[in-house]
N, C-alpha and C positions, 0 to 999 in steps of 0.2 A: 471573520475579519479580525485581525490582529487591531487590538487596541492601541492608544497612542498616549504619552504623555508632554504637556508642554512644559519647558524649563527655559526660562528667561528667553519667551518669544519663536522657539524654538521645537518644533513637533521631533519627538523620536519613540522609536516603535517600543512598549514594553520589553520584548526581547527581540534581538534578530530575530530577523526569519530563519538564519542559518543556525542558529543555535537551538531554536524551538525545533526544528530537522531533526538534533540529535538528541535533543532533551525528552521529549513526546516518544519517538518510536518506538518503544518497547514493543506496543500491543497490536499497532497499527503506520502504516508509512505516512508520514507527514511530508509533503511536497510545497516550499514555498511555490507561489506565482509570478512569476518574472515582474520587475518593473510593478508591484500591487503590496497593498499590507494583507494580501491573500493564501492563505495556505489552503491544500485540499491534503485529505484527510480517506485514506483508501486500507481497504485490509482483504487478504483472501482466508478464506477456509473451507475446508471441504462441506462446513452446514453455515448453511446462508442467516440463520441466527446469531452464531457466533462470531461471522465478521460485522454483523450490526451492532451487535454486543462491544467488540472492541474498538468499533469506531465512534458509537457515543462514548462508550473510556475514557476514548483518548481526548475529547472534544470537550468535555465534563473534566478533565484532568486539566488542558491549557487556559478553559476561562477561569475555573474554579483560581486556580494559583495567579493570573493576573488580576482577577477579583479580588483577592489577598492582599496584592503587589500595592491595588492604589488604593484601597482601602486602609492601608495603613501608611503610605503617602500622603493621605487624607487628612487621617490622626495628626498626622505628623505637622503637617502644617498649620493645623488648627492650634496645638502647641504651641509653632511658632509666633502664630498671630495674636495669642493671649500674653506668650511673654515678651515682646518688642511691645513698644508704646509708642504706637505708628500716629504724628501728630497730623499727618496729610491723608485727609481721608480718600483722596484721590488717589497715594500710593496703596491703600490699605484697598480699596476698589481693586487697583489692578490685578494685587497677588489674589484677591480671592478669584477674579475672572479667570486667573491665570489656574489657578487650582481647579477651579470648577469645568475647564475648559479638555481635561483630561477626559479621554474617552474609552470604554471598556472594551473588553474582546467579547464577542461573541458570533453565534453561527449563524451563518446570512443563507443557508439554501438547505435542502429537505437532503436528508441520508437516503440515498438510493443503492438498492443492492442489484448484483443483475449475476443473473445465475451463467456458470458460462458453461458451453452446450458440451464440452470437450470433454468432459468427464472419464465418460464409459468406454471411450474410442480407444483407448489405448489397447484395454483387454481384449477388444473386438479383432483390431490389430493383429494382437499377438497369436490370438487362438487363430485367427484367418491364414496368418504365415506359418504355425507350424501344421496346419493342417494341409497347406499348399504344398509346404517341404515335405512334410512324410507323403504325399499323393507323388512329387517328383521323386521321390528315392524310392519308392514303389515300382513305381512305373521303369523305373530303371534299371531295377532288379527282374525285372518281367522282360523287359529290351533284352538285356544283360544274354540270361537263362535261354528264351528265344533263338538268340543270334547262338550262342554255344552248340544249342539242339542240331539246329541246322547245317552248322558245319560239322557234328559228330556225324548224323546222316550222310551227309556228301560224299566224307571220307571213307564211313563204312559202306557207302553204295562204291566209290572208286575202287578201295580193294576187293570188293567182290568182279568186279569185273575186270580188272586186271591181277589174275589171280601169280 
């Protein structure tokens, strides 16, 4: 879940979502969730450790940098509030709610890997079809040869009998 920060009353997402799409991807596809501050966070590889691998990366790479982001939003403001000389403790109340009211990103569901069954088929495939094709070009060559036989026969049975 995409963190959020408030500014004068006002929620907005640390980064797009469309922007954390292309800033995140390197290692793993980041997919915002329509209509949500939800992204999913997906990777293939042929060994089922190295797309978990890259998908806590990626996940450890977007909170780690919004961690940063208002952690020194934080600083920031703390700054601010020591150097104004805020006489309305009532204003000085709100910016701090307002500050503190900022929420972080972090990961709301377990990394699920799922092995996909597809793998091996391909070779399977390939060695089944050219095995098929050499068995029909075989076979065809034997038709072929066959049919030849039988009409050299024919013909040398006709000219023997019609000499």
């Amino acid at each position: 879940m995409i963190g959020s920060m408030f500014f004068f009353a006002n929620a907005n997402a640390i980064e797009p979502l469309e922007q954390i799409k292309y800033i995140y991807s390197t290692k793993a596809q980041v997919t915002p969730i329509k209509n949500t501050m939800v992204v999913q966070v997906t990777a293939r590889h042929e060994e089922k450790n190295l797309s978990q691998k890259f998908v806590e990366d990626t996940i450890e790479e977007i909170v780690g940098s919004h961690k940063n982001y208002l952690q020194a939003k934080k600083e920031e403001a703390v700054q601010l509030l020591r150097i104004s000389s805020v006489s309305n403790k009532q204003d000085a109340t709100d910016l701090i709610d307002r500050i503190s009211a900022s929420s972080s990103t972090k990961q709301i569901g377990k990394i699920v890997t799922t092995e996909l069954p597809f793998s091996g088929l391909l070779k399977k495939g390939l060695g089944l079809g050219f095995a098929f094709s050499l068995f029909l070009a075989l076979g065809g060559v034997v038709l072929m040869d066959s049919i030849n036989r039988i009409k050299a026969r024919t013909k040398s049975a006709s000219t023997e009998v019609n000499p």
